[in-house]
N, C-alpha and C positions, 0 to 999 in steps of 0.2 A: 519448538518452532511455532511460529506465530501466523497465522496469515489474516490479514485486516485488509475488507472493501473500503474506500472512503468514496465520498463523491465532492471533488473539487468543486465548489460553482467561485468561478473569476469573476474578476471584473467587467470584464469585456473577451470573449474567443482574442487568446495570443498563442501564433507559433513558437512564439521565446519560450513561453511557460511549456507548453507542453513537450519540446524539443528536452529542454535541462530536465523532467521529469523522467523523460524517455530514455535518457542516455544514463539514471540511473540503473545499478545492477538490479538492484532488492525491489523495482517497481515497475509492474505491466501498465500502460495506459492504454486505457479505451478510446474509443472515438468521439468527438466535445460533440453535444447534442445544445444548442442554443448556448447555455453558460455552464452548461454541467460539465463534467470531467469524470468519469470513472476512472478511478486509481486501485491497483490491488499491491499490495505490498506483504514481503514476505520479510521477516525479523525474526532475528535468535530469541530476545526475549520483548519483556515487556518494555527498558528501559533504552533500547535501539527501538522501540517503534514508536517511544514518543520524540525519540529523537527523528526521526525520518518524518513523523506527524509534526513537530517544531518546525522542520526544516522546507518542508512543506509549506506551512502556513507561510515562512516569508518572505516567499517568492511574489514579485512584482508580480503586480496583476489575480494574486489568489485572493479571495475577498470572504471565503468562510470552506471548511472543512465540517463532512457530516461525516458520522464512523457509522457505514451500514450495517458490518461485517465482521465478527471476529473468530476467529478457529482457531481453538487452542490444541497445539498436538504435541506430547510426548514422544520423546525420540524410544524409540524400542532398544530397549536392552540387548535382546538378540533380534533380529532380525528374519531370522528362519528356525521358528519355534519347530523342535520336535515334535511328531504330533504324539500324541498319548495313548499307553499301551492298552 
């Protein structure tokens, strides 16, 4: 599991962009501060998050993508390790 900060900055503040952004599943939006955008986005791997980072960028009105954030997490094998004798 992947989880990547970006920081949207638009063209200009649009409720289109940020509504289509929000009504994806895999991304949290923050609240637009002048032209920035906080976006968190969470992907299985790497090659769904360039895809969601493509899909991203070319949305009317986005005008550059910064990648602040990345945390890379392995799924655990088990989940409720035994603890050790």
């Amino acid at each position: 599991m992947l989880t990547v900060g970006l920081l949207v900055i638009l063209d200009s503040p649009s409720p289109h962009v940020m509504d289509r952004l929000r009504a994806h599943p895999a991304m949290t939006v923050g609240e637009v501060a002048d032209r920035w955008l906080p976006v968190a986005v969470e992907a299985d791997d790497d090659e769904s998050c360039r895809e969601y980072h493509d899909w991203i960028a070319a949305q009317p009105g986005v005008a550059f993508i910064d990648v602040v954030h990345v945390n890379f997490e392995e799924p655990d094998a088990d989940s409720n390790p035994s603890p050790s004798p």
